[in-house]
N, C-alpha and C positions, 0 to 999 in steps of 0.2 A: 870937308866934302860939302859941296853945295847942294842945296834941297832937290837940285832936275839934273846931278849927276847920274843916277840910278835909272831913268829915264831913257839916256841916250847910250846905254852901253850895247854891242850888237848881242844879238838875239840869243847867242849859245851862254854867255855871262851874265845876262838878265839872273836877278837875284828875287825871292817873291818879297814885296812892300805892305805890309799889314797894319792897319790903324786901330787903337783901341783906347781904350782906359785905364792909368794905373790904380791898381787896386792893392800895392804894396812898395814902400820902398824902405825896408827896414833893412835891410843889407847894405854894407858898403860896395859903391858903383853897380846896384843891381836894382829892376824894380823889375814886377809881374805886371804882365797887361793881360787883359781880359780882350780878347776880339769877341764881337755878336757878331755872328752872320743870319742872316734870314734865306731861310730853304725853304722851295715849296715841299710840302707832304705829297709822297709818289702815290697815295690812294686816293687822302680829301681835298686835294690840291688846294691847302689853305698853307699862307706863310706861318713855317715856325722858325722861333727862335735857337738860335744855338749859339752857345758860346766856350771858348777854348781857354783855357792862360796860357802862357808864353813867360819865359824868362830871359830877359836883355840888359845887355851891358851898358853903363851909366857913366862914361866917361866921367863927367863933370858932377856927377850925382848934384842933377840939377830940379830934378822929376820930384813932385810929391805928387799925393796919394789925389785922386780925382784928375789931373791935367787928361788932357786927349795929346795920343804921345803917334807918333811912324815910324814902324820899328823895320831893320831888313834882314834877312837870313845873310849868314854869315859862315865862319867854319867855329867851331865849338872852342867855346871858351873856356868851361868848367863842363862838370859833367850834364848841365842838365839848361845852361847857358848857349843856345846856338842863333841869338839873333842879337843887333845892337839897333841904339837908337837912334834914327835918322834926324827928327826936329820935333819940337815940343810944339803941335798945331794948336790949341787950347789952354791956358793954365785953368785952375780951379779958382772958383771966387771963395 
């Protein structure tokens, strides 16, 4: 699958595209990403941070720990597996 297939699919198969950090890949074909998102605060209206982990599938288990990875919702892989990996944007130095 090419990086701008997920892009042009029509609007009801649109799948969500989420970018983050791996912060683990010690399973076979699996690694956790960490997404930050920035919210504003509904009282001080100052941005905060938040962040999620996500568990995705690693075809090629190509991922280590630090790359900046794009991950897409998918149907469930294992019990707790329901996104995979679209392309590795960043490696780690």
């Amino acid at each position: 699958m090419a990086a701008t297939d997920y892009n042009e699919a029509p609007a009801r198969n649109r799948r969500k595209v989420m970018q983050g950090r791996v912060v683990s890949d010690a399973n076979a074909k699996s690694i956790i990403v960490e997404v930050v998102r920035r919210k504003r605060h509904p009282l001080f209206k100052k941005m905060v941070k938040r962040s999620k982990r996500f568990m995705a599938h690693d075809e090629k288990d190509e991922c280590r720990v630090g790359d900046t990875v794009r991950i897409m919702e998918t149907r469930p892989q294992s019990k707790r597996k329901r996104w995979r990996l679209i392309e590795i944007v960043e490696r780690a130095e």
